[in-house]
N, C-alpha and C positions, 0 to 999 in steps of 0.2 A: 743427532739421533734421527734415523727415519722415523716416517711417519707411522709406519705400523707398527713398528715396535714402542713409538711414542702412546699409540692407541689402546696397545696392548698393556700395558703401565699404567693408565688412567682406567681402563676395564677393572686390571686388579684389586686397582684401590678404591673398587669401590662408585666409581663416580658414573654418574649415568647420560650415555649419549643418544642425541637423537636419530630416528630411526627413520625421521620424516613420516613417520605413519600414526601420528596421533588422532584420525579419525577413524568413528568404531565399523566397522564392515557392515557390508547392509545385509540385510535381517529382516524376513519377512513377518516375524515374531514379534512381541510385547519386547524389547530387550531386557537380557535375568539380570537382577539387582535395581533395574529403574524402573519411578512410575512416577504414574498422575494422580491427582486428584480433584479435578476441575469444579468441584464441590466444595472445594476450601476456601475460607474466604482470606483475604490475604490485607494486612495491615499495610498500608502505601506511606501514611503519610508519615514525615520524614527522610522519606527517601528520592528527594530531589525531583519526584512523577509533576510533572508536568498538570496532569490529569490530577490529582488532588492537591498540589499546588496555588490553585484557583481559589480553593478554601484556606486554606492556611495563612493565603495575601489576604483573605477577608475577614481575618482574625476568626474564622471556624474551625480548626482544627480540632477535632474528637465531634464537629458536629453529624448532627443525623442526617444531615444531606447525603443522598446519593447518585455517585459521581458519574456521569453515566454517558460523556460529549467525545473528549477527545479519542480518535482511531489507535488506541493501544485496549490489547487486553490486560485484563486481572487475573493470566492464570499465568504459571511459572512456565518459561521458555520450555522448548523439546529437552529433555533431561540428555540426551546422547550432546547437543551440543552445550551445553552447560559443561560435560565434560570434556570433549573436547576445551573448550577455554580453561578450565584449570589443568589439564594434562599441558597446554602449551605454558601457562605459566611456571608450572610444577618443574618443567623438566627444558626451559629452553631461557637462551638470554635473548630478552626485547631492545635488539639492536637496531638501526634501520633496517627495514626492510624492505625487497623488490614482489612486486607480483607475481607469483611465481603462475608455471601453466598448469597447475592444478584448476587454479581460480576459472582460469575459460575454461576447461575443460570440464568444471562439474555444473557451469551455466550451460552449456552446449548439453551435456547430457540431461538436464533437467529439462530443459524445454523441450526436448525429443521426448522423452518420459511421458513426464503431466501434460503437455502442450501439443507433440506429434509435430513438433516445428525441427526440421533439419538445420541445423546454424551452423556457418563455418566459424572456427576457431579465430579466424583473423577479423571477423565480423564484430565482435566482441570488446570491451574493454571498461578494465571498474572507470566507478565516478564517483564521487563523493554525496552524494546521495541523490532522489531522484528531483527534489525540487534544484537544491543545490546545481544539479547538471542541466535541468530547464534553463534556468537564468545564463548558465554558460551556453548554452544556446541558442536563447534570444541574442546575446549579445557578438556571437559571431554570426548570425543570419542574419539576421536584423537592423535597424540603426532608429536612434530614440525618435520617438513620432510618428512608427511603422506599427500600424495594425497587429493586433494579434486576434483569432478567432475564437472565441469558449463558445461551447455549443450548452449549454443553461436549463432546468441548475445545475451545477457544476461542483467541482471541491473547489471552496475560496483561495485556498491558499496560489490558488493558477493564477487569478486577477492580483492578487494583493502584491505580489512578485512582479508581474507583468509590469505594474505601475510605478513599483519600485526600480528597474532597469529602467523608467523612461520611457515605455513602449503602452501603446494606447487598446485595452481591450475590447473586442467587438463583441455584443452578443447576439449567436443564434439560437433562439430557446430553440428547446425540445418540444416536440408537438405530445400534448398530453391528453389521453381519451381512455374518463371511465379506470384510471391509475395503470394507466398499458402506455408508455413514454418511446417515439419514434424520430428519428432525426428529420429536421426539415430540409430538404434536398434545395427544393426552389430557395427558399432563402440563401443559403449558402451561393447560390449561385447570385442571384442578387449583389452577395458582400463582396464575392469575388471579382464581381467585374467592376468592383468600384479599387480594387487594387488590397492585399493581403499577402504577405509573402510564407504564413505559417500558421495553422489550426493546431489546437493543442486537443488531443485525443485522449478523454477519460473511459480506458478499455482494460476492465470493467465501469462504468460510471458507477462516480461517488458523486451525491449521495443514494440515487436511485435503485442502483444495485444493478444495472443492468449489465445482460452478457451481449455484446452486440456481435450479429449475426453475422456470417462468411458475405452473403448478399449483401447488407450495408454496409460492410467494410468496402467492398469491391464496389459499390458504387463510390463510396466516399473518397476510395484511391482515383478511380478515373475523374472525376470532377476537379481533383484535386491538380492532379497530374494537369487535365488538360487548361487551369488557369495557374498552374506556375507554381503551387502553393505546397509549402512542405506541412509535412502531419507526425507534429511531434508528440507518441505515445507512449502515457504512462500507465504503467500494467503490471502497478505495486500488490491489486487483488486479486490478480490474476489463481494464486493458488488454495483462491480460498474458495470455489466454486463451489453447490452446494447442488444435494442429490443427484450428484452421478451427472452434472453437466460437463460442458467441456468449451474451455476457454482457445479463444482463437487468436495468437499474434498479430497483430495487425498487418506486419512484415511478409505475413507468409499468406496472404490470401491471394497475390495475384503479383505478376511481373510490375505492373505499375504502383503499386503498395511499396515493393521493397527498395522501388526509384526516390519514392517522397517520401519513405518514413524512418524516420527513428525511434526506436524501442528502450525504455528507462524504465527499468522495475529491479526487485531488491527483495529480500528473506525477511526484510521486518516487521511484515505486518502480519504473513503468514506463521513464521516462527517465532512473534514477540517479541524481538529485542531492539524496537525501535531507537534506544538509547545507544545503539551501538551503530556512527556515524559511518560514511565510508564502504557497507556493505551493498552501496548500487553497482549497477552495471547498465550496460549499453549496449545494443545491437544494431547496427550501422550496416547494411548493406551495401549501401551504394559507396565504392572508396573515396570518391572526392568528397562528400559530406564526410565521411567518419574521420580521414586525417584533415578535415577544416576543423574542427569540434576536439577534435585530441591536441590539436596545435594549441588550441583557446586553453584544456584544461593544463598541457605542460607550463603555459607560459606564466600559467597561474600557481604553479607547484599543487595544481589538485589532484592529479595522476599518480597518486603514491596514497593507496590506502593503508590502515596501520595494521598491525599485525594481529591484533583481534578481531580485527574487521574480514578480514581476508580469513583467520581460522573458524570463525562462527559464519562465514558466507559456505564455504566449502564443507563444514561441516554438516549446516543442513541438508545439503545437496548433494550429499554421499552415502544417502543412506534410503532405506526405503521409508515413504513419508508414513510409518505408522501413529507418531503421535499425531501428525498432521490432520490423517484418517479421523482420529477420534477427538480431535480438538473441533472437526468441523462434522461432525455426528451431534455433538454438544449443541454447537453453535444452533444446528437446525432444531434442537429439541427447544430450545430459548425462543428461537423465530417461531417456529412453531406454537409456542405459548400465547405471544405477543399475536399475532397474529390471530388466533383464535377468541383470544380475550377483548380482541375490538371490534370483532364478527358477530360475538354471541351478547356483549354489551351496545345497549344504544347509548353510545355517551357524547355522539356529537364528533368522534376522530376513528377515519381507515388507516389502516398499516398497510403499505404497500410492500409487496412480497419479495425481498432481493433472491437474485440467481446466483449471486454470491457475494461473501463478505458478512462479518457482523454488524453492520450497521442497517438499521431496517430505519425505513421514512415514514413519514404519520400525520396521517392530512389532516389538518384540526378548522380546515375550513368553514365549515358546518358551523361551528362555534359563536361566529361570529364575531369573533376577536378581532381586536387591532394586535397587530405582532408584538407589544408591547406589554399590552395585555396577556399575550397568549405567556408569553416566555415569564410572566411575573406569577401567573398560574401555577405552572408548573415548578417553579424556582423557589417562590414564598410560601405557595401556599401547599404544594405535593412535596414539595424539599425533593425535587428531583434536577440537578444541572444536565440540558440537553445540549443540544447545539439549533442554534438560531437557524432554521429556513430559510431566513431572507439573506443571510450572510453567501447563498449559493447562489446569488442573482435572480433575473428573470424566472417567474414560475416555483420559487422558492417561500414568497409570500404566503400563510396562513399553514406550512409546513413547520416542524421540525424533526431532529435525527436522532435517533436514539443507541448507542454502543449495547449492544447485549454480549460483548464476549466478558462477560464475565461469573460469578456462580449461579445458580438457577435461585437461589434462595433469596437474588439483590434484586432478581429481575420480576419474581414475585412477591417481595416488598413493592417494587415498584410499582406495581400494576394496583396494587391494594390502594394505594395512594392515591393513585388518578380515579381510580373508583371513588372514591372518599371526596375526592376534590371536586371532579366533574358529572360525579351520577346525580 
């Protein structure tokens, strides 16, 4: 039988083929039929969250703790991709599958968009997530015993992996004045010339929140450049920028940037669904880094994201970022809360102001705690779980971090709490 009349046969009966177009068209609009309600509070536990998991392994489950540390939100994913994932399930068989060029080509269009970064299609290629893809990267630059640079404090999970490959972390704190956080250039030079073959570039920094500037990028590439040193960046918050800021690739600041860097960011932090493995990618510039680094991840079979991975990456990024818009309208109304409530209270802790992302930092210096103390404060006696300060290295002492992407109702529990505890 041909095949069109085979097609034509299964049409009749009923059966439904795909169309390749299960993502919803972009829409400058609320989309009709879907919504939010970032006001809802949402029941997690039992459901494998990582994030209230913590309680559950402490035999608290149903307790009044509020869970407030690890970088996921509490609100339900962008509803357009939510549907997307059940239209691929609904209507297609999960056989292996290949990357198809949808996937580069809705990162290419995305960072042109939000970012104003022109990327070539070939520049590109998924990874298996962004830590996931560090480590494969240490592991083909690098050799165990070989420096690695954190510029401090930093997200932990950069050092805790480092140490894990074998590879020995350096720290250059960040120079901090009056809660305004600047990179220390002379150090770095310093480290450099004692021998470094890679800096790992938190752009936006977590947990600070900072957007780093075209100038500091562009000095960081030449320094870089001129001692040897590659600048492995992750720019997982990149889309979470806040008041009308605007996030700069590290890649695209300057001819010498796109020489030393590589670029590792991903849809999950911005569109929630960090449980959904496989949705990074990579921007490689320069070809002999990008096919050193894709040889490491084929040899490994990690070059093969799954097939929801790759429909909820495309998915977000095919459409106009309107829950995006108002998931980070929210965000700011929460920071803005926070923020204000440690300005107008003398309680002994600042909130330092991030440029993007929901995690906002909270100097409890003043206090005069031991970090041990500080965190048993907050944990026992506010029943609020943060994330440790100190766990971000250098200058992370008498800090800790606080998650506010979650309802405004958790986050004003919260604050009543620390009021209670610390006024």
């Amino acid at each position: 039988m041909k095949r069109r009349s085979f097609l034509k046969g299964l049409a009749a009966a009923g059966v439904v083929l795909p169309t390749g177009a299960w993502f919803p068209s972009c829409s400058a609009d609320k989309p009709e039929g879907l919504s939010w309600d970032f006001d809802k509070v949402i029941d997690r536990f039992g459901s494998w969250s990582i994030k209230y998991g913590r309680l559950e392994d402490l035999g608290e489950k149903g307790s009044t703790k509020l869970s407030m540390w690890i970088a996921d939100m509490d609100f339900m994913t962008d509803p357009l991709v939510s549907k997307a994932l059940r239209d691929r399930v609904d209507n297609y068989v999960l056989g292996y599958t290949r990357t198809p060029v949808e996937f580069l080509d809705s990162v290419v269009s995305w960072e042109k968009r939000m970012h104003g970064y022109d990327v070539a299609r070939e520049w590109v290629a998924p990874c298996p997530g962004v830590i996931a893809s560090l480590n494969q990267a240490y592991l083909t630059f690098t050799e165990p015993g070989d420096t690695i640079v954190l510029q401090t404090p930093v997200y932990d999970h950069f050092r805790i992996y480092i140490e894990k490959m074998g590879r020995i972390p350096v720290e250059n704190p960040l120079i901090e004045e009056n809660g305004h956080y600047r990179m220390d250039f002379d150090g770095l030079e310093r480290i450099f010339e004692e021998g470094s073959k890679v800096l790992v570039l938190c752009n936006p920094q977590n947990p600070v929140g900072i957007l780093w500037d075209k100038e500091t990028l562009s000095t960081l590439a030449g320094i870089c450049e001129r001692h040897g040193v590659m600048v492995f960046s992750d720019e997982i918050h990149s889309d979470l920028t806040l008041r009308g800021r605007k996030h700069i690739p590290f890649c695209s600041v300057s001819e010498a940037a796109a020489r030393v860097g590589l670029i590792f960011g991903s849809p999950t932090k911005s569109f929630n669904f960090a449980g959904l493995s496989g949705t990074a990618w990579c921007i490689i510039p320069d070809r002999e880094k990008r096919e050193k680094l894709l040889g490491t991840l084929e040899k490994s079979k990690l070059d093969e994201p799954s097939i929801m991975s790759l429909t909820a990456t495309i998915a977000a990024y095919s459409h106009e970022p309107v829950w995006l818009d108002a998931v980070k309208e929210y965000i700011q109304g929460n920071l803005d809360l926070v923020y204000d409530f440690f300005k107008d209270n003398d309680l002994g802790i600042k909130a330092v102001m991030p440029e993007a992302s929901f995690l906002i930092w909270l100097d409890c210096r003043s206090l005069g705690l031991s970090q041990a103390e500080l965190m048993s404060r907050f944990s026992d006696d506010a029943g609020i779980i943060l994330n440790d300060g100190i766990s971000y290295g250098t200058g992370g002492e008498g800090f800790v971090r606080m998650n506010v992407g979650c309802p405004r109702s958790v986050v004003e529990e919260a604050l009543s709490r620390i009021r209670k505890t610390f006024g």
